[in-house]
C-alpha positions as CSV (number, residue, x, y, z in Angstrom):
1,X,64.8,10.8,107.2
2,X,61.8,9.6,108.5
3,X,62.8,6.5,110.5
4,X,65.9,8.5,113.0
5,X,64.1,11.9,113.0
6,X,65.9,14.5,114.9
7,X,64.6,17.8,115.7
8,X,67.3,20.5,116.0
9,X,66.2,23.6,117.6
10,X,69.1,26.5,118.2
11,X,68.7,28.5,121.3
12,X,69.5,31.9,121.3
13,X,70.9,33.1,124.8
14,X,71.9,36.0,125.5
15,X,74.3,37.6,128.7
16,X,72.3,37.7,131.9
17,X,72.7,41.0,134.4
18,X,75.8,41.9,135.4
19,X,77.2,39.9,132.2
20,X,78.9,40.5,128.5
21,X,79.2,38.5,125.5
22,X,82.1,39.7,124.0
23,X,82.9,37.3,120.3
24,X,86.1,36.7,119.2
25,X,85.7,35.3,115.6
26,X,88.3,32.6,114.0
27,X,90.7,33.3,111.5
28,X,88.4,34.7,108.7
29,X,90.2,32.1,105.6
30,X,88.5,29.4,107.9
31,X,85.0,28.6,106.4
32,X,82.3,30.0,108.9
33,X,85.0,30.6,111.6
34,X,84.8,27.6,113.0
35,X,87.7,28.7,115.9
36,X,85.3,31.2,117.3
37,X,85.1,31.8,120.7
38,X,82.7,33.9,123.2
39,X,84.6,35.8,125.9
40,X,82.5,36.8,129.0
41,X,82.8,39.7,131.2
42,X,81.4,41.2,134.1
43,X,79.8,44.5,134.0
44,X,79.1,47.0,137.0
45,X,75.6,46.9,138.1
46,X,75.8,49.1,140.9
47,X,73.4,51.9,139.3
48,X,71.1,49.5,139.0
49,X,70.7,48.0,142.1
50,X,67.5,49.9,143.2
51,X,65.9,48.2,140.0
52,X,66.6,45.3,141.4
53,X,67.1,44.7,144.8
54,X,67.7,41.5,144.6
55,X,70.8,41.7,142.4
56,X,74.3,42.2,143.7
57,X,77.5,43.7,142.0
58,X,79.7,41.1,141.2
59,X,82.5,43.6,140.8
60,X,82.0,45.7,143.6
61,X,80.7,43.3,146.1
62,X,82.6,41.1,148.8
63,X,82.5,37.1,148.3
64,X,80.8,37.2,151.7
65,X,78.1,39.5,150.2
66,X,77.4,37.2,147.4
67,X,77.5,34.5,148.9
68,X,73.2,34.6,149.1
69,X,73.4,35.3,145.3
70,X,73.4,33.1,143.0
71,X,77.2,32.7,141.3
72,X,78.4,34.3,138.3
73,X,78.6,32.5,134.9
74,X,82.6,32.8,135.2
75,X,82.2,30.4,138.3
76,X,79.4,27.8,136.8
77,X,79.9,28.3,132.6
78,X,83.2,29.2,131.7
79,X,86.5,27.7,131.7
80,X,89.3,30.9,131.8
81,X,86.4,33.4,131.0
82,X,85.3,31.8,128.0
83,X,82.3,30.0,127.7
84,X,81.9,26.9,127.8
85,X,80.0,24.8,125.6
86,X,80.1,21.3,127.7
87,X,79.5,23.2,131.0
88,X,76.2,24.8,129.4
89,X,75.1,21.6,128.1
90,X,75.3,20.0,130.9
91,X,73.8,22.9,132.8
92,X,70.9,22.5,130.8
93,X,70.4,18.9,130.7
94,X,70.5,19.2,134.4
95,X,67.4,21.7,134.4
96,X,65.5,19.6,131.8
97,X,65.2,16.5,134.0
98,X,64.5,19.0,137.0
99,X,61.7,21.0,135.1
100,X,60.1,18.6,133.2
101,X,59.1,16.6,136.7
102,X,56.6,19.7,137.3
103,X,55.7,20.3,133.5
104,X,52.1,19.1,132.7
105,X,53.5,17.4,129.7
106,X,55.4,14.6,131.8
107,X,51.9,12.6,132.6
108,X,51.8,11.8,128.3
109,X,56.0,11.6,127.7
110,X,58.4,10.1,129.3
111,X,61.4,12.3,128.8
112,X,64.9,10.6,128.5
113,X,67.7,12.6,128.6
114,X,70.9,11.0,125.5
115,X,74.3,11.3,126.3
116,X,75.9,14.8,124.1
117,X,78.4,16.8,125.4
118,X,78.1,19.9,123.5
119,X,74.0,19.8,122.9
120,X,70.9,19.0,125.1
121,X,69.1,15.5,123.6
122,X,66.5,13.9,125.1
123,X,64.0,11.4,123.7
124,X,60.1,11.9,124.2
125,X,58.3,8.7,124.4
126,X,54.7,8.5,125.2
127,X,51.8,6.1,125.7
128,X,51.8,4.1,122.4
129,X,55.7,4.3,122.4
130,X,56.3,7.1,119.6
131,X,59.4,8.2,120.2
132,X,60.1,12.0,119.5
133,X,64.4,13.0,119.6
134,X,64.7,16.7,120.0
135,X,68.5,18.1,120.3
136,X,68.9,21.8,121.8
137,X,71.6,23.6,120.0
138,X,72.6,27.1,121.7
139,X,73.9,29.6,120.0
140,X,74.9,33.4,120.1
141,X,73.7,36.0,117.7
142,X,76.6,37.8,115.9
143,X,75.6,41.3,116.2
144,X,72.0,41.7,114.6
145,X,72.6,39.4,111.0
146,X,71.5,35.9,110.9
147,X,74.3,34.3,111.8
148,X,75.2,32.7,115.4
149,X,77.8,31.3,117.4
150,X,76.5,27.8,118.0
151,X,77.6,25.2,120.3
152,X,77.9,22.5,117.4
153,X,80.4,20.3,116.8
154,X,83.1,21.1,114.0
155,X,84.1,18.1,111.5
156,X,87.4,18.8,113.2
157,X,88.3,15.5,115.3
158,X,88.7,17.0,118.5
159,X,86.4,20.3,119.5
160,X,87.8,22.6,122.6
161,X,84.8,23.1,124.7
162,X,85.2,26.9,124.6
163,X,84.9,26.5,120.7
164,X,81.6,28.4,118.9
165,X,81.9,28.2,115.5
166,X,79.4,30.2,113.3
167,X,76.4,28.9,112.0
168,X,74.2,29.8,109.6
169,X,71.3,27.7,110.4
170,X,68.5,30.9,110.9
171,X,69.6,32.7,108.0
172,X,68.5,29.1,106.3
173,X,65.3,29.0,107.9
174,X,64.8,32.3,107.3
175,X,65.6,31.4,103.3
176,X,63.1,28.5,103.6
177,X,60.4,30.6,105.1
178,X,61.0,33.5,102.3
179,X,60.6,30.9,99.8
180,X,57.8,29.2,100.8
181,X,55.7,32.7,101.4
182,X,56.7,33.6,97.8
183,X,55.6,30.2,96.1
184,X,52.7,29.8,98.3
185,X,50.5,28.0,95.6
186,X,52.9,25.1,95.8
187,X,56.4,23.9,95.9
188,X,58.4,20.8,96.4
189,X,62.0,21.9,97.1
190,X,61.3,20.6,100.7
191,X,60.3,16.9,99.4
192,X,62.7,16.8,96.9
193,X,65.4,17.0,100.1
194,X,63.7,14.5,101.8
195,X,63.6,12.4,99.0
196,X,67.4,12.8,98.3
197,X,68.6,12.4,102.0
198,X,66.6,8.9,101.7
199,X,68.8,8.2,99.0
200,X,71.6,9.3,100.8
201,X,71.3,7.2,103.6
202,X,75.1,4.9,103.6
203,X,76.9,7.4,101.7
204,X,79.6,10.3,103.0
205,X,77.7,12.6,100.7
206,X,76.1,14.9,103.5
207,X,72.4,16.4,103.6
208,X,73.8,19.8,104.2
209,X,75.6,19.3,101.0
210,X,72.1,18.7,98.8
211,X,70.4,21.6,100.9
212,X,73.3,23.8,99.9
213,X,72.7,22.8,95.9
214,X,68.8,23.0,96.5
215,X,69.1,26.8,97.3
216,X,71.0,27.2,94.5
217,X,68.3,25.6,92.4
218,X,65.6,27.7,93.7
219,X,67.3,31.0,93.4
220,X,68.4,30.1,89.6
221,X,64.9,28.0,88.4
222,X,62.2,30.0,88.4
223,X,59.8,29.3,91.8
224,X,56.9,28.8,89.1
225,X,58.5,25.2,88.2
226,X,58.9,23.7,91.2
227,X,54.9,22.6,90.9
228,X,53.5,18.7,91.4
229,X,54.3,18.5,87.9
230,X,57.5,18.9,88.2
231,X,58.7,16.6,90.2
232,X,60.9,14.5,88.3
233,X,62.9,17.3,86.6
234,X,63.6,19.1,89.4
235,X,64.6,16.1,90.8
236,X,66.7,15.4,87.9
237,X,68.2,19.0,88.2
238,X,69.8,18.6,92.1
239,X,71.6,15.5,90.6
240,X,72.8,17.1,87.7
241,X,74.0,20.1,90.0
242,X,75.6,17.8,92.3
243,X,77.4,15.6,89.9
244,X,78.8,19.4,88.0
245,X,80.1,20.4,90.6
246,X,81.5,17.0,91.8
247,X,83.1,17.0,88.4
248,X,84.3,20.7,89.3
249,X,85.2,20.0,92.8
250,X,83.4,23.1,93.8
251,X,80.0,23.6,95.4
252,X,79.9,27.4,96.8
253,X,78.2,28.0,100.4
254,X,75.3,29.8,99.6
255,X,75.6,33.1,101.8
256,X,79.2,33.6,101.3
257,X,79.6,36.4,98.3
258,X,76.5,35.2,96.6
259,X,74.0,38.0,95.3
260,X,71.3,36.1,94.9
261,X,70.4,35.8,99.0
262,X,67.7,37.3,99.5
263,X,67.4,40.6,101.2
264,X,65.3,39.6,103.9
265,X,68.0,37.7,105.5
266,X,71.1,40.1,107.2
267,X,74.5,38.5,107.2
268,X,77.6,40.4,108.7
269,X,79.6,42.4,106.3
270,X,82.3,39.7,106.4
271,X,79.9,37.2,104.6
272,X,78.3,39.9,102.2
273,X,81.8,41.1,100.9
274,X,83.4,37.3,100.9
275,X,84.7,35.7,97.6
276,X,82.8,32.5,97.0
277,X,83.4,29.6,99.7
278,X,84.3,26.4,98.4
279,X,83.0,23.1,100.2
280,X,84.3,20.8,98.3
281,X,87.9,22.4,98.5
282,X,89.2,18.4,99.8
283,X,88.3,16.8,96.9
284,X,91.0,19.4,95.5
285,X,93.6,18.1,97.8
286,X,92.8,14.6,98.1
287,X,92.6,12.4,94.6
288,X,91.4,9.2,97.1
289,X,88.5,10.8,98.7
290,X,87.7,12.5,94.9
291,X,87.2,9.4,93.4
292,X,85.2,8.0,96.3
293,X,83.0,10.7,96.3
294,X,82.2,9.8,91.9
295,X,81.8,6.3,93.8
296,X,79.0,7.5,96.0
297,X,77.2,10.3,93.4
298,X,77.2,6.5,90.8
299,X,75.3,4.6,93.7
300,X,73.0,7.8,94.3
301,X,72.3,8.2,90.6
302,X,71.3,4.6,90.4
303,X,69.5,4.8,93.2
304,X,67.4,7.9,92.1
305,X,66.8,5.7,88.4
306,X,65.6,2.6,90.7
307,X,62.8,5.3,92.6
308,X,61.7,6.2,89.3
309,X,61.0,3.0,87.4
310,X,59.9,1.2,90.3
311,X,58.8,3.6,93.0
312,X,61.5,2.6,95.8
């Protein structure tokens, strides 16, 4: 949306020396494991010591030895060995307002630092008062697929800070970039979302929920018709999408037991040999929030039919 653009970029971090990630998925019937937690060990580094001299072994070192060390993350990031999502964010939005003092970029912005517990967010402003919002996600690669533990917030109401549920927001990217390198000469898949989470704008109907039904539409409709041309129809196609499987109350995830992800994207086996993943399961349960959702897809439909007779 152009007016409250946010930049999300996910961090990958990964154990320092003398450190383990160790992840503990969720219960695998929850969608993208959102109770997923990364355990954190220490590891002998006595062997390499003579590598670097400047390094201690946490395990077989006294507290009086390490006291001229810098502390483990089991004493600054973790709350009973897990990590901790709050404690890194704040770790990091600590080091943000320290660094950027000596960063040549801080004579054109003005860095401001917005309250989030589980994410860095800071606002850029410079001269002419163009404000730039950039959120630091961070996030833990699950083995060598696509997929990470992230430090994001769940839809649940309350988040334990040592939660990390999966996300699958690189093997998107990744899907976006394939895409785009194999319809090169044009496409408009990426306006087309930005037109539609305009439209969205007041509604519960979520932008992930119209990216979801957008990579359907491009692995189904030939890349060849998403041209200029186009526009309209496959316009016309995500709201016919949406509104079937509104009617259905079922929208798949894309990367859960669908064959038509591309191979250039590696998901763990757990995703690859999953049944499909239903995200409109609630409408199933609740007939209330069902009918509001026909509600909304009405108001977006008309909405769509006022952008096309009259341009807004």
């Amino acid at each position: 949306r152009e007016n409250d653009t946010v930049y999300r970029l996910l961090m990958p971090m990964t154990a320092p020396r003398g450190h383990s990630f160790h992840l503990e998925l969720g219960n695998e019937d929850d969608m993208l494991a959102r109770n997923s937690s990364i355990r954190v060990e220490l590891e002998c580094t006595c062997a390499r010591e003579q590598a670097f001299e400047d390094m201690l072994c946490f395990l077989h070192h006294s507290e009086d030895e390490l006291k001229n060390q810098e502390p483990s993350l089991l004493d600054t990031l973790c709350t009973d060995s897990y990590l901790d999502a709050e404690k890194t964010a704040r770790w990091f939005q600590n080091f943000v307002k320290t660094a950027w003092v000596v960063m040549p970029q801080s004579h054109i912005y003005n860095v401001k630092v917005l309250p989030s517990s589980r994410s860095c967010k800071f606002q850029m402003t410079n001269a002419t008062k163009r404000n730039l919002t950039i959120e630091i996600i961070f996030g833990v690669q699950q083995g060598n697929s696509d997929i990470f533990l992230s430090s994001q917030r769940t839809e649940a109401i309350f988040t334990r800070s040592t939660t990390w549920p999966q996300s699958c927001a690189v093997a998107e990217r990744k899907f976006f970039q394939h895409i785009n390198a194999e319809a090169w000469f044009y496409s408009l898949h990426l306006k087309c979302m930005q037109i539609c989470a305009r439209m969205l704008v007041g509604t519960s109907i979520s932008t992930y929920v119209i990216k979801t039904v957008v990579m359907h539409l491009l692995t189904t409709i030939s890349l060849e018709m998403w041209h200029r041309e186009d526009f309209l129809l496959r316009l016309d196609d995500i709201i016919r999408y949406l509104h079937c499987c509104l009617e259905e109350k079922r929208l798949n995830h894309f990367f859960f037991g669908n064959e038509m992800v591309p191979d250039v994207i590696v998901l763990p086996p757990a995703f690859q040999f999953s049944g499909p993943v239903n995200l409109f399961e609630h409408l199933e349960q609740d007939t209330h929030a069902y009918t509001h959702a026909l509600e909304e897809f009405q108001e977006l439909r008309n909405r769509l039919t006022r952008l096309m007779i009259y341009g807004r």
